[in-house]
C-alpha positions as CSV (number, residue, x, y, z in Angstrom):
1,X,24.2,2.6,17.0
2,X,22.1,5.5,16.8
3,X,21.6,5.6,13.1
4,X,19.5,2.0,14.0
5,X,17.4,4.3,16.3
6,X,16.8,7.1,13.8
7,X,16.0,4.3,11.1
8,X,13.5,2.4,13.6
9,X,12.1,5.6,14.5
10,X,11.5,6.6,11.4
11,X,9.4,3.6,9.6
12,X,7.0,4.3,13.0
13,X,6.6,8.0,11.7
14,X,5.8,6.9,8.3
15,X,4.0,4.1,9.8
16,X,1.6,6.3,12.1
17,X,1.1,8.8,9.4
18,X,-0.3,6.5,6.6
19,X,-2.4,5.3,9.7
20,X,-3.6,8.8,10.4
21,X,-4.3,9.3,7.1
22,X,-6.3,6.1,6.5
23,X,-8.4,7.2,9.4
24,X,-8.9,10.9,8.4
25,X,-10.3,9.7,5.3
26,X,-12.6,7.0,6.1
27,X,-14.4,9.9,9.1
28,X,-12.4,7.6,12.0
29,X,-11.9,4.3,11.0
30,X,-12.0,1.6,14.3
31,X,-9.4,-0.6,14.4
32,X,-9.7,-3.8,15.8
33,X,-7.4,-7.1,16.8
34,X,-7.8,-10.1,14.6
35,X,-9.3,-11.2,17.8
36,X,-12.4,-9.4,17.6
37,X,-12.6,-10.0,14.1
38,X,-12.1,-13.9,14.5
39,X,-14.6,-13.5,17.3
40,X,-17.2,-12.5,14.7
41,X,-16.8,-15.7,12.9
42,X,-16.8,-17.8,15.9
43,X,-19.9,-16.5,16.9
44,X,-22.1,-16.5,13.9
45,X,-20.6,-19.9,13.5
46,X,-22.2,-21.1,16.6
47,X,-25.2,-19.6,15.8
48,X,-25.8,-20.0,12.6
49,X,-23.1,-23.1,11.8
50,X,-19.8,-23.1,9.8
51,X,-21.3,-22.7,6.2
52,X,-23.6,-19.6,7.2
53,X,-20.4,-17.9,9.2
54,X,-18.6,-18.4,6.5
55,X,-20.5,-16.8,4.0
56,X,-21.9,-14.3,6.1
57,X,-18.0,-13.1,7.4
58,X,-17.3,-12.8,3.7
59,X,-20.1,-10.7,2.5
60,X,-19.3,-8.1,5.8
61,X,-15.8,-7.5,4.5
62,X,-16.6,-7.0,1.0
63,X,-19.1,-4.6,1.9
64,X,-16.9,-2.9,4.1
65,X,-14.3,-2.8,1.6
66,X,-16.5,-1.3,-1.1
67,X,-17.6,2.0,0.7
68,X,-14.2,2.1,2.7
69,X,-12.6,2.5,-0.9
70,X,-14.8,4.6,-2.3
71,X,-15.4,6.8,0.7
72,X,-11.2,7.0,0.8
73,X,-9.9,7.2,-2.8
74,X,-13.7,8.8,-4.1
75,X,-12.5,9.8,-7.9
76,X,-8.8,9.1,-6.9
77,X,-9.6,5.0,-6.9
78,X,-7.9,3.9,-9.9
79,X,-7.2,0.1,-10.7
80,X,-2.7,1.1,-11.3
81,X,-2.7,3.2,-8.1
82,X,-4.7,0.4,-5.9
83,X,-2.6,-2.4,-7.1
84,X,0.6,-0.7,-6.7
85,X,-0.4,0.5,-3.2
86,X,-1.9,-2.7,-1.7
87,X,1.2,-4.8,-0.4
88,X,2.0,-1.9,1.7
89,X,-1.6,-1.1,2.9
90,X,-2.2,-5.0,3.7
91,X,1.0,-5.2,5.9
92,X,0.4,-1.5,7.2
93,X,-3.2,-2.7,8.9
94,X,-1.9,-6.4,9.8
95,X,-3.9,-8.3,7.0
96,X,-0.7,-10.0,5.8
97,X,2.0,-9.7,3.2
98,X,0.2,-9.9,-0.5
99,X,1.7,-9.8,-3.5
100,X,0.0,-10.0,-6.6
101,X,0.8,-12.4,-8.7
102,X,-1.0,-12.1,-12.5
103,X,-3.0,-8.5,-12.6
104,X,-6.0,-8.3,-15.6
105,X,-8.1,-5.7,-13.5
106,X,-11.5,-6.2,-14.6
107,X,-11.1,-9.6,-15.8
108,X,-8.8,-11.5,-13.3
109,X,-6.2,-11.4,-10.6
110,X,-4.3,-13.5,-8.9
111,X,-2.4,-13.4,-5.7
112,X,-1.0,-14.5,-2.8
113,X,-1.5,-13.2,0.9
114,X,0.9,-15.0,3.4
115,X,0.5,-14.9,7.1
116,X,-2.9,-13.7,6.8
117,X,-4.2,-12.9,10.3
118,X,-7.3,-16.1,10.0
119,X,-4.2,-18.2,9.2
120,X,-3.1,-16.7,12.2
121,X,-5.8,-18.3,14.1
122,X,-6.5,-21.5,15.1
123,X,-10.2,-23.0,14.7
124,X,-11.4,-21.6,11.5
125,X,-11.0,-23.2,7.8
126,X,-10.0,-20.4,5.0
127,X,-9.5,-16.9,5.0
128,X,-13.2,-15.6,4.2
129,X,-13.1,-11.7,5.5
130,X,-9.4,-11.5,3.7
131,X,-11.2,-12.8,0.5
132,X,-14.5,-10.6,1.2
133,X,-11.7,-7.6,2.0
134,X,-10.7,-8.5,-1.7
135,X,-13.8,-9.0,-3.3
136,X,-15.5,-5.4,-1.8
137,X,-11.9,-3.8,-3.1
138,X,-12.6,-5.3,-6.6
139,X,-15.9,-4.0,-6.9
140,X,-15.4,-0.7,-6.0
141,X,-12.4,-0.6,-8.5
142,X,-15.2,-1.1,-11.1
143,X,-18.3,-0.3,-10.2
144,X,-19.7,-1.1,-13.3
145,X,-18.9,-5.0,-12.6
146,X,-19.3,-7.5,-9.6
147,X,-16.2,-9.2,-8.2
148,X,-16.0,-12.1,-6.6
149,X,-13.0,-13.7,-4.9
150,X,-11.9,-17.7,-4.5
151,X,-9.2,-18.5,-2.4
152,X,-7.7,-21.4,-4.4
153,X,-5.3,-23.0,-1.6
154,X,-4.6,-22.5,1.9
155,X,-1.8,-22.1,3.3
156,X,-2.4,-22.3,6.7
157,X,-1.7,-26.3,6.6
158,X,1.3,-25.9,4.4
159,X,3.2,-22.9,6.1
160,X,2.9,-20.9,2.8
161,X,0.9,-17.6,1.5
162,X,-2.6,-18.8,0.6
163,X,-4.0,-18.2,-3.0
164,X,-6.5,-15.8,-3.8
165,X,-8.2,-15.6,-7.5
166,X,-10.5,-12.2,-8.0
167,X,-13.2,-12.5,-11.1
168,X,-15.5,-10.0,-12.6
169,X,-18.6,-10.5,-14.3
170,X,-21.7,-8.1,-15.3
171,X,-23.8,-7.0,-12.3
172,X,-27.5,-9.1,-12.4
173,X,-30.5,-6.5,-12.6
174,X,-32.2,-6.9,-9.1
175,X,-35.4,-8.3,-9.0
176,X,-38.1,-6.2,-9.3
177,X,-41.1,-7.0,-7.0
178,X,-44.2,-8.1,-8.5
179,X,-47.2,-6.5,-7.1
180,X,-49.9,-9.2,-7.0
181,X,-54.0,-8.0,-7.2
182,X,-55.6,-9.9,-4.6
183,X,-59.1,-10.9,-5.9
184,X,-62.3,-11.1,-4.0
185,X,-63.7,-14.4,-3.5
C-alpha cells in the first residue's frame, strides 16, 4: 500500500518540476483553465462572429507558440528533440494526449490530439488555438519556413482524437509600402 503512495507521489514531483521548469524558462509563464481560454473565443465570437474568432484564436496561439519555443529551447529547439518531447509536454499542460502519427518536419506531419481541452467544451466547432499551438511550434522549428496547420477531422462528434495535418511552405516577402508623391493641382 505504501509503494502506491511513493509511486503517486512521485509522477507529482516529476510533474511539478517539468512545470517549474517550463515556467523558469519562458520568465513566468501564466497558466490558465481552458475556461479562460474558451472564454477568449466566446468573446471575440460575439463580437466579431464565428469566422473572425476563429481565425483570430488561431493566429494568438501560433504566435504564442513561436516566441514561447524559441524564448524556451533558443539554440536547443531542434525538430528530433521537439517531436520526441511533445506527447509529454501536451498532456503535462492539459492540451490533450497527441501522438504523432507520420513526421517529415519541414515538409509535413500528421497527428492526432485526443481529448483536446476545446473538445472538452461545449459550444465551439474545431480546435483552432490547439492547431494555432501547432502551427506557432512548426514555425519556430524552422524559422526559415511558414507552417500552417489543418485539422482534418474532429473528433469531438465521434468520441475519438481529432486530426491535425502541419505544412510548410516558403515565407512571402512582406509588402513593402509604396510611398506615393502627392502632386499639386
Amino acid at each position: 500500500m505504501h509503494g502506491g503512495y511513493f509511486l503517486v507521489g512521485g509522477f507529482f514531483a516529476i510533474s511539478a518540476f517539468h512545470l517549474w521548469q517550463f515556467t523558469r524558462r519562458s520568465d513566468g509563464a501564466v497558466i490558465v483553465t481552458p475556461d479562460v481560454l474558451m472564454g477568449l473565443r466566446s468573446r471575440t465570437a460575439k463580437m466579431y462572429g464565428e469566422s473572425a474568432s476563429r481565425f483570430i484564436v488561431y493566429a494568438v496561439g501560433k504566435e504564442s507558440a513561436q516566441k514561447a519555443a524559441e524564448k524556451i529551447f533558443g539554440a536547443d529547439l531542434s525538430p528530433e528533440r521537439i517531436w520526441k518531447k511533445l506527447p509529454h509536454w501536451f498532456r503535462l499542460m492539459g492540451y490533450g494526449e497527441l501522438k504523432v502519427i507520420e513526421r517529415d518536419s519541414g515538409k509535413e506531419v500528421r497527428l492526432t490530439v485526443r481529448d483536446t481541452f476545446e473538445g472538452r467544451t461545449s459550444g465551439t466547432t474545431g480546435c483552432e488555438l490547439t492547431r494555432g499551438y501547432l502551427a506557432g511550434l512548426g514555425t519556430a522549428l524552422h524559422p526559415d519556413l511558414d507552417c500552417e496547420c489543418v485539422e482534418t477531422s474532429c473528433g469531438r462528434e465521434a468520441d475519438t482524437a481529432c486530426q491535425f495535418q502541419l505544412h510548410w511552405f516558403p515565407r512571402v516577402a512582406e509588402p513593402q509600402a509604396i510611398e506615393v508623391a502627392s502632386a499639386e493641382v
